[in-house]
C-alpha positions as CSV (number, residue, x, y, z in Angstrom):
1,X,-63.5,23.3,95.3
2,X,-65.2,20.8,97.5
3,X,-64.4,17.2,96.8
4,X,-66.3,14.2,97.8
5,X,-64.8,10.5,98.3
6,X,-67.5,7.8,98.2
7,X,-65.8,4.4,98.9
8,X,-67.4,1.9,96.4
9,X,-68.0,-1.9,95.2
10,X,-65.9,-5.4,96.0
11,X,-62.6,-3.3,95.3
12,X,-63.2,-0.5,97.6
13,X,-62.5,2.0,95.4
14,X,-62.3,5.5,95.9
15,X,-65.1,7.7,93.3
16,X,-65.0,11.7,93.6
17,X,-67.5,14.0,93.1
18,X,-65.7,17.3,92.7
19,X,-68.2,20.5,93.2
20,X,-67.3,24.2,92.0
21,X,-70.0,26.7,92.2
22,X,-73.4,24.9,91.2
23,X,-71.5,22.2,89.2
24,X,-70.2,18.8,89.5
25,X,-67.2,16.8,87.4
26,X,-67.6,13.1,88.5
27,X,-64.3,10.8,88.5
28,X,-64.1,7.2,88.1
29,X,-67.4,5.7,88.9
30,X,-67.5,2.8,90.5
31,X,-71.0,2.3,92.0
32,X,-71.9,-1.6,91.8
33,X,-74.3,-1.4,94.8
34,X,-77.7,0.8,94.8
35,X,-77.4,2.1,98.5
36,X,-73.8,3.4,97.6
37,X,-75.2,5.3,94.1
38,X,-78.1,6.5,95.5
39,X,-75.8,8.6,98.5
40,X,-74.3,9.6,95.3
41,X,-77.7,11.1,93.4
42,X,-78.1,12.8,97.0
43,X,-75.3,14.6,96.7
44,X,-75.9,15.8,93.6
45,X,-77.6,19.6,94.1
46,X,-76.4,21.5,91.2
47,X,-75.6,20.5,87.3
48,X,-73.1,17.3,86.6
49,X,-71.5,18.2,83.9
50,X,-69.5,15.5,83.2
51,X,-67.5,12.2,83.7
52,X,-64.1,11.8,83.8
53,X,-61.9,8.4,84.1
54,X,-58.6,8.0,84.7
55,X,-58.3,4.3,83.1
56,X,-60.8,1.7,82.2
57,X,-60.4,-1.1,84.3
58,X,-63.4,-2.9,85.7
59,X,-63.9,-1.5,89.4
60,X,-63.6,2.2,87.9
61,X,-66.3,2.1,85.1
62,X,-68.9,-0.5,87.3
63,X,-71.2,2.7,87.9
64,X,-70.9,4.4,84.6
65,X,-74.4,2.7,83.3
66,X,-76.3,3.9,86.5
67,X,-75.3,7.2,85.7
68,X,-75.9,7.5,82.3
69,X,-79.2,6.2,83.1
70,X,-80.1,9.4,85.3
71,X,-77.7,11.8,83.9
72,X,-77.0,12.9,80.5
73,X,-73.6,13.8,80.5
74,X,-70.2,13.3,78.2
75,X,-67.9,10.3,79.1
76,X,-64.0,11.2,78.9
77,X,-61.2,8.8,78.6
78,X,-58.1,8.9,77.3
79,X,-57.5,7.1,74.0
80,X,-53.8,6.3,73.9
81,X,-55.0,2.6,73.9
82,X,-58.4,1.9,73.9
83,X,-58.4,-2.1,74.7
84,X,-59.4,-2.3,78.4
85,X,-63.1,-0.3,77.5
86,X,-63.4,-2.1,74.1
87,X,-63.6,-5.4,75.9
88,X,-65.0,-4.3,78.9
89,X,-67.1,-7.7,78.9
90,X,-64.3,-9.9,79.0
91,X,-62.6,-8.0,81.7
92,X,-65.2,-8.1,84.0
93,X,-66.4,-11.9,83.4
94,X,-62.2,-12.1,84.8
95,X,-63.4,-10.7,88.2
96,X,-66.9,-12.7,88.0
97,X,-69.1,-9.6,87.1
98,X,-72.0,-10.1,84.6
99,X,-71.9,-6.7,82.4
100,X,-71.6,-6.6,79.0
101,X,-69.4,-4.0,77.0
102,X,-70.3,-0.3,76.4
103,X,-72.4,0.3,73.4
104,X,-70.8,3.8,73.1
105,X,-67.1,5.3,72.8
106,X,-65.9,8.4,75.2
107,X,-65.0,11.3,74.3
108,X,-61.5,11.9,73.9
109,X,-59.7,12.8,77.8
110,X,-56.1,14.4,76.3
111,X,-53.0,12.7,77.4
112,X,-51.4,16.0,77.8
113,X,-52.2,19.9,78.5
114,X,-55.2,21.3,80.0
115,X,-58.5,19.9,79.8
116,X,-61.7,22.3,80.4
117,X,-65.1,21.5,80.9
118,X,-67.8,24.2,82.7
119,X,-66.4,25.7,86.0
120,X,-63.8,22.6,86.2
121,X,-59.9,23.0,84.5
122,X,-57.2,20.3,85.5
123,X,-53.9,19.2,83.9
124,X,-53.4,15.7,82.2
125,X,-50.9,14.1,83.4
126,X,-50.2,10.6,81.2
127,X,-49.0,7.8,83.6
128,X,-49.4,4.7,82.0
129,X,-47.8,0.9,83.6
130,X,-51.2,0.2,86.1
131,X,-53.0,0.5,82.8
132,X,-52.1,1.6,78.8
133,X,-55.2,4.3,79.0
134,X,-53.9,5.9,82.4
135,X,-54.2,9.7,83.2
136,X,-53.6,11.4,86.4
137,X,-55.9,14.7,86.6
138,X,-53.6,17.6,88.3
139,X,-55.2,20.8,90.0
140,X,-52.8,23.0,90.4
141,X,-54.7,26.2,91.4
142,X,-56.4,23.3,94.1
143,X,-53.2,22.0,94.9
144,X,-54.3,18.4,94.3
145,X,-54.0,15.5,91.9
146,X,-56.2,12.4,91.6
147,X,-53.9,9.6,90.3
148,X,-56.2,7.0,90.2
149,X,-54.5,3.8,90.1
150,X,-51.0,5.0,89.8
151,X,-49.6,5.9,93.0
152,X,-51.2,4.7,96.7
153,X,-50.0,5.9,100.0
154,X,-46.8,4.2,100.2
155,X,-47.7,1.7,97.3
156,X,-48.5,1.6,94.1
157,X,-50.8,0.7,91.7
158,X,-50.9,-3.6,90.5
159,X,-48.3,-4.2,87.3
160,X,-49.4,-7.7,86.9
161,X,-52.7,-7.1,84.5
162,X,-53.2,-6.9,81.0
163,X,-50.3,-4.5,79.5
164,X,-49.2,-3.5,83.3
165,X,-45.2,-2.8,83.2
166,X,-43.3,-1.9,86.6
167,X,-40.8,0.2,84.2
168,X,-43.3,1.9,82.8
169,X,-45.4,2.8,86.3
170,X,-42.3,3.6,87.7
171,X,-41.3,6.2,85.1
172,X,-44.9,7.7,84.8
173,X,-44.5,8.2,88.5
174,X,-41.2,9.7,88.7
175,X,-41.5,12.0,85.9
176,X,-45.2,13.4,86.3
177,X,-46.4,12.8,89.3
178,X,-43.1,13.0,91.7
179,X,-42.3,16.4,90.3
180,X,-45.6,18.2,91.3
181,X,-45.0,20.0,94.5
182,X,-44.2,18.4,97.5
183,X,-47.6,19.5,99.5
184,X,-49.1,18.7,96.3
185,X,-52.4,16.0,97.9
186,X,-52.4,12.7,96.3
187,X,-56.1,11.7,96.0
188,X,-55.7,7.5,95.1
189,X,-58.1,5.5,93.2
190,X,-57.9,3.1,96.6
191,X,-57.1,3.6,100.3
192,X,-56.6,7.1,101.5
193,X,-55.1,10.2,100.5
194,X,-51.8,10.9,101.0
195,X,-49.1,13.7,99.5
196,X,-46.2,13.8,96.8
197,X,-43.9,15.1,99.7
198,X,-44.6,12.0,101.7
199,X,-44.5,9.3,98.9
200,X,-41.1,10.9,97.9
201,X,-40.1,10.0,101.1
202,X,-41.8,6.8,102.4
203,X,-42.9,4.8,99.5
204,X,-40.9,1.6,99.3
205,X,-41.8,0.8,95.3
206,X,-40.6,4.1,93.7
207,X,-38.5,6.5,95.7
């Protein structure tokens, strides 16, 4: 599986673009900026078949509109609590950003078990505390997990926001993210990629 990192918006975070075969699974758009969605669309060279987001918050969804504009594809989240994409508006008038709310729900991203959609199967891995919607998407067979705004390299993700809880990160991380395999890759919804291995080891917030 080939995965793509595009760097995106104010917040610099991180959007993938996983390939397998001739199709494409989309994580976390955060395109604000033309020049950095349209390296996107040129990337694209088989089918996307869908969008998958590992919370709601503002600098993760800022692209989703683009891409529903050029792509016709289902939008997954998880739907333990809803509250960050239902007021979507509000949350980004917080961080000055003029975008109204969705005018459409996602399909339902499971909190648990596997998740399938064309060539693309991962595990959801619930990690709530950054956010109450939080899911961390494991690939076992790829040896990887995206854990969006969970765990960083040697940090983790802000507990300060609407219904963040330091407890609750630190459990979510301790209990499904720490126990993946050590050489298991940690791709981050910001900064770079790093391992379980090496956060077990080095990172000062949860050891």
């Amino acid at each position: 599986m080939e995965v793509q990192i595009f760097e995106v918006g104010p917040f610099l975070e991180n959007t993938y673009l996983l390939t397998e075969g001739n199709q494409h699974l989309l994580i976390d758009p955060g395109f604000s900026r033309k020049p950095d969605y349209q390296k996107f669309k040129e990337s694209i060279s088989g089918q996307l078949k869908a969008i998958v987001l590992t919370h709601a918050h503002v600098d993760h969804v800022l692209g989703l509109n683009r891409v529903l504009r050029d792509f016709e594809v289902p939008v997954y989240l998880c739907d333990e609590d809803r509250f960050l994409w239902s007021n979507f508006g509000s949350q980004a008038q917080m961080f000055g950003i003029n975008q109204g709310s969705f005018d459409f729900e996602p399909e339902i991203l499971p909190s648990k078990g596997t998740f399938e959609t064309g060539n693309f199967s991962f595990t959801c891995l619930y990690t709530p505390g950054h956010s109450p919607d939080h899911v961390s998407l494991y690939f076992k067979s790829e040896k990887f997990v995206i854990a969006g705004d969970a765990l960083f390299k040697e940090s983790i993700g802000r507990t300060d926001l609407y219904k963040g809880n330091f407890e609750v990160l630190e459990k979510s991380i301790k209990e499904k993210l720490y126990v993946l395999p050590d050489e298991t890759t940690v791709y981050p919804g910001h900064g770079p990629q790093t391992t379980i291995g090496h956060e077990k080891q080095h990172n000062p917030f949860v050891k």
